[in-house]
GULONU-785044 format. One record per residue (C-alpha): z, y, x negated; residue number from 1. Coordinates in Angstrom, 3 decimals. Layout:
BEGIN
((Z,Y,X),NUM)
...
% end
This chain:
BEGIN
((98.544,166.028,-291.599),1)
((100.178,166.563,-295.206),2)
((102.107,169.394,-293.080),3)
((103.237,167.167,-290.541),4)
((104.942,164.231,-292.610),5)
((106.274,166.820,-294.549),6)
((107.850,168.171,-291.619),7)
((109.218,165.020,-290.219),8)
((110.484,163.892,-293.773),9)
((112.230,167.407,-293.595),10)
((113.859,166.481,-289.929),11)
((114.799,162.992,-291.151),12)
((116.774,164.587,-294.314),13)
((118.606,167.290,-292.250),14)
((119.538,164.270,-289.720),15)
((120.836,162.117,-292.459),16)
((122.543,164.536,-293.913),17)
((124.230,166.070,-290.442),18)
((125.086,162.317,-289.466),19)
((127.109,162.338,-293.105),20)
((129.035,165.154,-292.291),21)
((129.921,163.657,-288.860),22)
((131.249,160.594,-290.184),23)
((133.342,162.550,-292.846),24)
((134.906,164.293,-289.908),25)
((135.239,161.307,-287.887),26)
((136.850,159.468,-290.624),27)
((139.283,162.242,-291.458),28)
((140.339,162.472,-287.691),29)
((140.685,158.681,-287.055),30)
((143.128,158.603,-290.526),31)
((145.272,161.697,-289.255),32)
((145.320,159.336,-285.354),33)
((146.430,156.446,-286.919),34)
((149.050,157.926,-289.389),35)
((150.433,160.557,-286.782),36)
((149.129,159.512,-283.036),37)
((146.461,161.579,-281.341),38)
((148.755,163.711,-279.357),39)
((149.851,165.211,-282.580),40)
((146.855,166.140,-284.198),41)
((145.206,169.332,-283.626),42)
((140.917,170.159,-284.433),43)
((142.577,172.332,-286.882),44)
((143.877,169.214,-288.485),45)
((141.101,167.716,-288.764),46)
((139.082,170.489,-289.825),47)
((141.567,170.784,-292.940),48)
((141.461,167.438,-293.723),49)
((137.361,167.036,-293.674),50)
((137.286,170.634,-295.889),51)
((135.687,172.820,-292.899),52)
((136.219,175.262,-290.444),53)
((136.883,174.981,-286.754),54)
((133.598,176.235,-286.380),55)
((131.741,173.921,-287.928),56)
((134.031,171.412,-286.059),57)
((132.479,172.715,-283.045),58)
((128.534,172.110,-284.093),59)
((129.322,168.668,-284.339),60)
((132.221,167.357,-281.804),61)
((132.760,169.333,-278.307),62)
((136.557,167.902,-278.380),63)
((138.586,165.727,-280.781),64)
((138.744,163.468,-277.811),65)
((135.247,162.817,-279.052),66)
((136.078,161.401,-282.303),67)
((137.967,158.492,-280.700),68)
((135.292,156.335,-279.234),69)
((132.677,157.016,-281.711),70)
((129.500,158.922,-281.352),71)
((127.231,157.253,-277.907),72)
((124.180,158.875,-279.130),73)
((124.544,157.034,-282.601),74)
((124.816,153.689,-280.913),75)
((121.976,154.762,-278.549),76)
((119.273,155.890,-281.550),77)
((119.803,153.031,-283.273),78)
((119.709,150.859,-279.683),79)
((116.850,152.222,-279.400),80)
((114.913,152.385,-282.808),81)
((115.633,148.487,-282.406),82)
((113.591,148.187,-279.540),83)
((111.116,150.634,-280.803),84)
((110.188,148.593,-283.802),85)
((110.060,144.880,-282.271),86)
((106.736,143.491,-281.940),87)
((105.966,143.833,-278.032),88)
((105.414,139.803,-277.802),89)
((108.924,139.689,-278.811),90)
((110.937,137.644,-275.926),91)
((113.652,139.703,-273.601),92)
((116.263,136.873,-275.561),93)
((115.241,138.357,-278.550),94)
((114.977,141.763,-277.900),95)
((118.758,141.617,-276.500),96)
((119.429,139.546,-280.023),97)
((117.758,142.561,-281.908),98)
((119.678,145.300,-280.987),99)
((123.090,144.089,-280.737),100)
((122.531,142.832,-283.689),101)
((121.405,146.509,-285.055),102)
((124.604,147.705,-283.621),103)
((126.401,145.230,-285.222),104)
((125.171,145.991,-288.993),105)
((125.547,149.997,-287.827),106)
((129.349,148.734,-287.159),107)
((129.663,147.210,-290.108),108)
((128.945,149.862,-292.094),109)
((131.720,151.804,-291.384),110)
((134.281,149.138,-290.847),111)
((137.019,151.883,-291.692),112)
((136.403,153.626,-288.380),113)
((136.366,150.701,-286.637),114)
((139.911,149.249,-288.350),115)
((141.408,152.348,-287.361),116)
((139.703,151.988,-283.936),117)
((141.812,149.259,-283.866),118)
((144.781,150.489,-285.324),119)
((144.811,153.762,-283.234),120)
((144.396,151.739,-279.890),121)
((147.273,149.457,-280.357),122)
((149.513,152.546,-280.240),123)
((147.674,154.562,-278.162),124)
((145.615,152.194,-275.719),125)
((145.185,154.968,-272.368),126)
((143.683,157.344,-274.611),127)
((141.330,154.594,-276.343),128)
((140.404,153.306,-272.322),129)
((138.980,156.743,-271.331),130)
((136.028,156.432,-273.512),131)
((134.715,153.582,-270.990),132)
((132.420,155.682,-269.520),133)
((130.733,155.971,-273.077),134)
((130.376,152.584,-273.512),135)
((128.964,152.038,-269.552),136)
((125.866,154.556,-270.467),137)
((125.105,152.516,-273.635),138)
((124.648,149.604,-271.403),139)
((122.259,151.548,-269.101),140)
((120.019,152.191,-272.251),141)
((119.785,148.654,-273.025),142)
((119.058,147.445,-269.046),143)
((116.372,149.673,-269.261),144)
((114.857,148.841,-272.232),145)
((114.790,145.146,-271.125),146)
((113.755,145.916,-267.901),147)
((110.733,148.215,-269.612),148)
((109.608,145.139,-271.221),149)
((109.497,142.877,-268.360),150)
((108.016,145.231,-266.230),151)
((110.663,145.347,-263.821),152)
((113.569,147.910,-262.023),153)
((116.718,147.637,-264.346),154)
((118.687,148.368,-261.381),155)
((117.668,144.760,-259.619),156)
((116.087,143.038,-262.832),157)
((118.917,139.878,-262.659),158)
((117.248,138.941,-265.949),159)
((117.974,142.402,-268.406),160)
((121.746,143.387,-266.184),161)
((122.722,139.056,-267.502),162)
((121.036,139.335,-270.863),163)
((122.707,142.910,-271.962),164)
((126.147,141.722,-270.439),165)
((126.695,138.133,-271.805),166)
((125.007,139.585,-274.844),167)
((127.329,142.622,-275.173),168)
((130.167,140.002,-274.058),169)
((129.221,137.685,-276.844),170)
((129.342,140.812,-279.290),171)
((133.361,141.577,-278.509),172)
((134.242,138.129,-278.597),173)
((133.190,138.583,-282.274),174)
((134.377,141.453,-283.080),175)
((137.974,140.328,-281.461),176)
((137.305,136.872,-283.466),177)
((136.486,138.925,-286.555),178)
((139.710,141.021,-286.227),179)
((142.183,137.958,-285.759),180)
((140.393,135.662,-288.970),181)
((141.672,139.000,-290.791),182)
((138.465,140.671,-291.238),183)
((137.429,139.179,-294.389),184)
((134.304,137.863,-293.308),185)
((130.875,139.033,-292.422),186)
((131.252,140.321,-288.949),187)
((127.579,140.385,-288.722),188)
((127.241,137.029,-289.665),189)
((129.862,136.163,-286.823),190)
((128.454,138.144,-284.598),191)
((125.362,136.729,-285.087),192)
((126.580,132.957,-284.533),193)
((128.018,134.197,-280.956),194)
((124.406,135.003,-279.747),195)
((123.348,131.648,-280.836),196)
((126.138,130.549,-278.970),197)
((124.800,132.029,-275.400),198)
((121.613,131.089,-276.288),199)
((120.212,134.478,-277.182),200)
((118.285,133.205,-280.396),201)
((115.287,134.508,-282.659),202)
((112.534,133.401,-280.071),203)
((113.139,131.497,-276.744),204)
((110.830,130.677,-274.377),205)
((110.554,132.384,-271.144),206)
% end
């Protein structure tokens, strides 16, 4: 047993630390976008700027395409560790509440990426629209997960497809609300008075 948590304590340190180095490298490539446009930066840019090689550019991003739209499996871990840890009486409103409001905080944390986000996509908005197909398999995840707690398909559950979209609808109008109020505030906070809004509160009864 001692083996074993020592072991997963071991995987949990290596992830931590390999999800550092990814956001170093993010960072650096979103600054070089924003200063210089993404047509004009090279991996071998960004390598130099985050102090590494091309190769170890490689272990972590299959494209610098990649670094544009942020990392989908990061959003879907912590998505997912979200629903993982609720309390299985926990309502589908809830649940919904929960996790965008994990990926909120997880946003917050590194507001620089997502200021240049913004930055980068008001010069170069084509390049910023091909990472929709990211964003539609984050969606998926949370259907399902929904739909997993109600017992039902997340293809024809009406319930999970209208919770995760006004939810996830809700969540933008924040975030485009946080961006025009000049970003001072707590976007969490906001974010969090937009599911009150649609009525996706701490507990609501089904």
């Amino acid at each position: 047993m001692v083996g074993t948590a020592e072991t997963r304590s071991g995987e949990r340190l290596r992830a931590r630390r390999r999800q550092r180095m990814a956001d170093e490298i993010e960072l650096a490539a979103l600054r070089l976008f924003a200063e210089h446009g993404v047509d004009a930066v090279t991996v071998d840019d960004i390598a130099a700027s985050a102090d590494i090689s091309r190769r170890t550019f490689f272990r972590y991003f299959a494209s610098k395409d990649d670094l544009l739209h942020g990392n989908p499996e990061r959003q879907r871990e912590v998505a997912l560790e979200a629903v993982a840890s609720a309390p299985q009486e926990t309502t589908p409103h809830a649940l919904v509440r929960r996790v965008l409001l994990a990926l909120t905080a997880d946003i917050e944390q590194r507001r620089e990426a997502l200021l240049l986000r913004r930055r980068i996509a008001e010069h170069a908005p084509n390049a910023m629209a091909q990472g929709q197909h990211r964003y539609s398999s984050l969606v998926d995840a949370l259907i399902d997960a929904v739909a997993t707690r109600t017992h039902t398909d997340p293809a024809t559950s009406l319930r999970a497809n209208v919770l995760v979209h006004a939810g996830l609808g809700a969540m933008q109008g924040a975030i485009r609300t946080w961006f025009a109020s000049g970003t001072a505030g707590s976007l969490y906070d906001l974010a969090a008075e937009a599911l009150d809004l649609i009525g996706l509160r701490e507990q609501v009864e089904d």
